[in-house]
N, C-alpha and C positions, 0 to 999 in steps of 0.2 A: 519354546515360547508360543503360545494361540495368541493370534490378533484376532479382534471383534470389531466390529463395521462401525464402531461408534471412538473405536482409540482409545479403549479401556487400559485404564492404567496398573491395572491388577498385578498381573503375569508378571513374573522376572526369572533373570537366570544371573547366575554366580559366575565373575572370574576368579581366575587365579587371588589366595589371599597374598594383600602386596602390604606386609607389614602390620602397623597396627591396626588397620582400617581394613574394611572389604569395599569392592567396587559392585553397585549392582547395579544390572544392568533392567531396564522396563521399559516396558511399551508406552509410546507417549503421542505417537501420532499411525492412526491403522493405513493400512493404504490407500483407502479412498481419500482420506484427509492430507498424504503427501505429492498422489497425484492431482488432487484438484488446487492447491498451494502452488507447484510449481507453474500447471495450467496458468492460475491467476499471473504470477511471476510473469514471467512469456507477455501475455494477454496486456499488462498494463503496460509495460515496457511501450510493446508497439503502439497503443492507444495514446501514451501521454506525448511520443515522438509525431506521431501521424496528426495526434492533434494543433501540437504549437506549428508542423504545416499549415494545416489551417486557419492556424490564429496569421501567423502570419502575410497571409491575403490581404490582411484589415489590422495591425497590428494597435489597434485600438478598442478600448471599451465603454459602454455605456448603460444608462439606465433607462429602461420606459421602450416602448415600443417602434423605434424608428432614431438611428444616429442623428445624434445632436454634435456636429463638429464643437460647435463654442460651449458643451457643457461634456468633456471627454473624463471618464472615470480614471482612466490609466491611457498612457499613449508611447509608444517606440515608434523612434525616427533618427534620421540624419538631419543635421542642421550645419550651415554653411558658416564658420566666422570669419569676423572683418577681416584678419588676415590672409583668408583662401585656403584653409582648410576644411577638411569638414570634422565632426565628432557625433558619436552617438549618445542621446539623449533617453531617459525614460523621466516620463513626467506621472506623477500619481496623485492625483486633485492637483492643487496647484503649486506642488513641488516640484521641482526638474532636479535630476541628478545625471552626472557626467556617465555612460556606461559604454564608451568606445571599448570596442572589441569583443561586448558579449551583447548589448543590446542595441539595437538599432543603428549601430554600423561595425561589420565584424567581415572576419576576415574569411575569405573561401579556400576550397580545397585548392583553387589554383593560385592561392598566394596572392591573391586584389582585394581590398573593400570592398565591400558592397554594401547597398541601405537595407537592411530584413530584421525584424523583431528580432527573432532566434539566432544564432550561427546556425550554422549549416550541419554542424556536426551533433545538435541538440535535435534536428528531424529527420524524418521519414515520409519520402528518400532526404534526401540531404542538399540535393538540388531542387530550385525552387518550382515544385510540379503538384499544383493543389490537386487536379483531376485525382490522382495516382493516391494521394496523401485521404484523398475522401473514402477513395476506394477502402484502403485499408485501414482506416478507423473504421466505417461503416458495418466490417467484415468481422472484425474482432468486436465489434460490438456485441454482435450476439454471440459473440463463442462466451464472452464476460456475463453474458446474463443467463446464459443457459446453463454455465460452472456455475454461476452464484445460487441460479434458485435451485439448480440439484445440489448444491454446500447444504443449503437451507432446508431443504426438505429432508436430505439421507442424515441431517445432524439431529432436524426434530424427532422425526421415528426411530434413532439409533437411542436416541438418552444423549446424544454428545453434545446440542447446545444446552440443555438444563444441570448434565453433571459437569462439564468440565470451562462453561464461559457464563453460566449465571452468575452473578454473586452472588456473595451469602451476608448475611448482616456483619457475619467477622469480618470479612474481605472489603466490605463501605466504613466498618469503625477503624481499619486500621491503612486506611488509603493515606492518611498525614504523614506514618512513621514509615509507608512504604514508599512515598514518594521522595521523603528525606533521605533512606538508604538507598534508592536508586541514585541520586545526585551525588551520593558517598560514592559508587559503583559497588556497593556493598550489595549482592546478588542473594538469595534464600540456597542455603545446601540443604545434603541429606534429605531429610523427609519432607520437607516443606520444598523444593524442589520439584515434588511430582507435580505438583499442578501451580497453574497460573495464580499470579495476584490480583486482588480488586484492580492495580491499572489497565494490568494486561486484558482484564476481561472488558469493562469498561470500554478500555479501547477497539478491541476487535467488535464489541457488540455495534459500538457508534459506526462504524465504520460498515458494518454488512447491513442494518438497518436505517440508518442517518442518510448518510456520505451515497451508499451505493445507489438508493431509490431515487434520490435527488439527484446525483449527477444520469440517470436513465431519463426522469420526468424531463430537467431540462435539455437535453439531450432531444429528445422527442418534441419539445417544442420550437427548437430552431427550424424544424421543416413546415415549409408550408405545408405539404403534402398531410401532414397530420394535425394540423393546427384547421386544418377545414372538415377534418372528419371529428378532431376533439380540439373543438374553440376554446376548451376550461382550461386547457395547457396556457392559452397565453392570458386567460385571467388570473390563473394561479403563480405567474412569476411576474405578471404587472406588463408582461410582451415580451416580444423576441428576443431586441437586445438587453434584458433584465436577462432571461431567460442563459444568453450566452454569459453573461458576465459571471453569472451564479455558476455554471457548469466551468469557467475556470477557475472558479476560486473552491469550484471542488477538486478538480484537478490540482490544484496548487497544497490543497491537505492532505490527497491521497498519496503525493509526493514527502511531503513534509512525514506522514507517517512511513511512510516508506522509509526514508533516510533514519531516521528513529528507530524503525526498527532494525535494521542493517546495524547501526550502531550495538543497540541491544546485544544484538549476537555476537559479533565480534569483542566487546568486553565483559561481557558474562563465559565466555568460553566457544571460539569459532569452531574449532572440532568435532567439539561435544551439540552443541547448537545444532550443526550442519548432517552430521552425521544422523540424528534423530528425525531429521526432514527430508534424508535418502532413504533408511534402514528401517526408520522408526522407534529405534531404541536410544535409549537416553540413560547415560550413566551417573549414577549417585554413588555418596560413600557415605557408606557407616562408620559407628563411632568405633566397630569391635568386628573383629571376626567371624563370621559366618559360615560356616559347612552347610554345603548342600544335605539334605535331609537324605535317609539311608529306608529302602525298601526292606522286607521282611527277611531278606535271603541276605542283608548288610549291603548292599551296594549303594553306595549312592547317587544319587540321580538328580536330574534340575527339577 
């Protein structure tokens, strides 16, 4: 099998025939695309743990340039009732929901309540130590931006953002009846298997260009430091605290797609999935039998 820098899906090699069907095996992701995948993998993990440290400093949100206590977008706390105990509370406009034990009063590694947005076991470190927690989102930040615009740049000049994540006008006409068979768990085989569907691409596209500029920009406008060398950062999200509120509710989609897609994998086939995002090979079945092709001298070969 030849891999090419862009994850060309050409190539294949033949197993064993297992019955009525053959299995074939092809290339679906080259290696730059499995190492820069688990990269991100890694990279967000720590980012999304180090940052709800940070949220929780302030485990409240808001809009416009400077906290407004009496107009809070979202809020985690402890609150005390007439009876003498306490409960954790998360309020979202002017809803409150009961959320003891995961949100704003949750239990610690040593077995006590405490009042913190997160549990302890949702950040990084997991003891409450913002210094340490800025440290390492700060750090992985740019490892995030350096994987993403080298994603971006070795996919433009490979052909592998325009062959394998553009749609194509089939791939937008038929996003209803794909959308309908994903909610079946009804998965594409065979030949329609080697490449991605209008969601799939859709999605990753929103997500490297949407999601990922956006959660960077805001990101960049929480610091003074850079909001005095570029003022347009806090014109363009309306201020700081606009600024942070938006950066966790990009956070909150790069999760939501994450869990989606973990799902994805695991009921389309874990093995098969997983193994194509070590190896880079992804197995398909045909309808019939297949013999490797035979050289001049009869041998056959892949």
């Amino acid at each position: 099998m030849r891999e090419d820098s862009g994850g060309n899906m050409s190539e294949i090699t033949l197993e064993p025939d297992r019955g009525p069907s053959q299995r074939i095996l092809f290339l679906r992701h080259s290696a730059v695309v499995r190492v820069m995948h688990w990269v991100n993998f890694a990279t967000l993990c720590i980012m999304l743990m180090s940052g709800l440290q940070i949220f929780n400093a302030h485990p409240s949100l808001y809009w416009g340039q400077s906290s407004n206590f009496s107009h809070r977008l979202l809020r985690m706390e402890a609150v005390d009732r007439a009876d003498g105990s306490t409960e954790g509370v998360t309020v979202v406009g002017g809803r409150w929901f009961v959320t003891t034990g995961l949100f704003g009063w949750s239990r610690g590694s040593d077995g006590n309540y405490t009042a913190r947005g997160f549990p302890d076991w949702a950040t990084l470190p997991s003891s409450t130590w913002l210094a340490m927690g800025r440290l390492w989102h700060l750090f992985f930040a740019w490892v995030l931006v350096i994987n993403g615009v080298a994603y971006v740049a070795i996919g433009i000049a490979s052909g592998h953002l325009r062959r394998d994540l553009l749609p194509t006008r089939a791939d937008l006409r038929a996003l209803g009846h794909t959308l309908v068979e994903h909610a079946r768990l009804r998965f594409p085989k065979g030949e329609a298997a080697r490449h991605y569907n209008g969601i799939q691409k859709l999605a990753y596209l929103f997500i490297v260009f949407v999601v990922g500029p956006v959660m960077v920009l805001s990101g960049l406008a929480m610091s003074p430091t850079m909001d005095a060398g570029y003022p347009w950062l806090l014109t363009l999200f309306d201020g700081r605290q606009s600024a942070r509120t938006v950066h966790f509710l990009g956070a909150a989609t790069l999760l939501a797609f994450f869990l989606v897609h973990v799902a994805m994998v695991v009921v389309s086939g874990l093995g098969n999935n997983l193994t194509s995002m070590i190896t880079g090979r992804y197995a398909i079945a045909t309808g019939a039998p297949v013999r490797p092709a035979a050289d001049a001298s009869g041998r056959e070969h892949e």
